[in-house]
N, C-alpha and C positions, 0 to 999 in steps of 0.2 A: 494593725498596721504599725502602730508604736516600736513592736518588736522590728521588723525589716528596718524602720527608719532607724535603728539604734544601732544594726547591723551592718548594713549598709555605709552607713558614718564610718565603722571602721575602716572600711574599704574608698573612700573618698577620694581621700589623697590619688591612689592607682586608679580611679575611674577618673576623676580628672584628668590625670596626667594622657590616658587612652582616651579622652573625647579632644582634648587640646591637637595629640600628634595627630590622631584619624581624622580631625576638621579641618585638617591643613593641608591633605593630601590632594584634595583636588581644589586649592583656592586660586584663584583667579590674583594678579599683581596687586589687583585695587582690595578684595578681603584682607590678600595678605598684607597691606597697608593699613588696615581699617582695626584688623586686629590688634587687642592691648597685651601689651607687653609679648607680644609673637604667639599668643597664644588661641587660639580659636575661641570663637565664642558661639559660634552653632556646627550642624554637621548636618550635610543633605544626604541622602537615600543612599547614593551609590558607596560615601565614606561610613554609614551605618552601617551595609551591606559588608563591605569590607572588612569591619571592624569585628563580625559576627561570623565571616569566616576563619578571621585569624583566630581567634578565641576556640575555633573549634564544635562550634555551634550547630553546624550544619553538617559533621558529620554524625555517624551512628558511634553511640558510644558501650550500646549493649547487646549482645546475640541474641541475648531473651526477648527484648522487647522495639518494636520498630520507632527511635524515637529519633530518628531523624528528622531533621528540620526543611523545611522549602523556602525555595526562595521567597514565593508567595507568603509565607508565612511571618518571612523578613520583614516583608513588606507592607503586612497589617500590623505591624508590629509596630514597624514608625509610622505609619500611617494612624494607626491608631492613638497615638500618644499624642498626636498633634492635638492642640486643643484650641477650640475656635474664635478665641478673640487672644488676642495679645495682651496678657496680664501682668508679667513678672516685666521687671526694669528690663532685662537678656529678651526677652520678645521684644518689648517696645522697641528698645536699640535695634535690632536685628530685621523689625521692620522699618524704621526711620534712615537707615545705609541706605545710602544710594546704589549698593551693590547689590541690595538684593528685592527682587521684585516682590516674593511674601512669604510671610513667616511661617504659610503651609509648607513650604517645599525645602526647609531648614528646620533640626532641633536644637534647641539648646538645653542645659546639663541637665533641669528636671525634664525634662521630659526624653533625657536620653535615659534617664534613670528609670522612666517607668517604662520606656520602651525595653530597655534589658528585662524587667519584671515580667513584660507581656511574653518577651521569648524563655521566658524559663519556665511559664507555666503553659506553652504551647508545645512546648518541647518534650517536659517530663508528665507522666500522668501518673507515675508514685509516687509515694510521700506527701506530707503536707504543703498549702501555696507555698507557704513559709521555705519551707525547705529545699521547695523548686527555683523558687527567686533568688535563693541563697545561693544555690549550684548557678546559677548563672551566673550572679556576682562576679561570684569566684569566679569562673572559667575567663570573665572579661578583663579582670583586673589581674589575671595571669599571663596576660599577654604580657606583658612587662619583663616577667621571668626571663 
């Protein structure tokens, strides 16, 4: 895991910047008040969802092999990453707003980060985790491009 977490770092910067602009797409007056410095600090299902099609995620990217992604697929994906108590300061906050009823139905950065990991090894079935987590990375942090 060392390795991803080293790699991953490189990539930071652009996965932030793509969880900040995608957490703000559907925020309501009062998030986008609540928000620091204009920047999101979680992102619910449908701005996951979105963020995983612009990236390219969900379509087919090989003739050889069927790795198309499903919605469903999206969907255990942030689903999964949810984790069930509010530990990191970005939870606590995130369930202490008034704007938001709970931190199930909202991610924030870690756990958007390991939600991208869940779609890149749901997605690919060659190569190593490693390597499948890495293509996702990339493909998320390429929206930018």
């Amino acid at each position: 895991m060392r390795t991803i977490s080293l790699r991953s770092a490189q990539n930071e910067p652009a996965l932030s910047k793509v969880f900040s602009i995608y957490g703000d797409r559907f925020a309501d007056a009062a998030d986008t008040a609540a928000a620091e410095g204009g920047a999101s600090n979680s992102m619910n299902i449908q701005e996951f969802g979105n963020c995983i099609k612009d990236a390219k995620l969900l379509e087919r990217t090989s003739n050889k092999t069927n790795d198309e992604l499903t919605l469903k697929e999206v969907r255990q994906a942030f689903s999964g990453s949810q984790h069930d108590n509010a530990e990191s300061d970005l939870e606590k906050k995130a369930v202490a707003e008034g704007t938001r009823s709970s931190h199930q139905s909202q991610m924030v950065f870690p756990e958007f980060l390991e939600a991208i990991s869940r779609i890149g090894t749901a997605k690919w079935d060659e190569g190593t985790v490693v390597f499948r987590i890495e293509r996702a990375i990339k493909c998320v942090a390429n929206i930018l491009s």
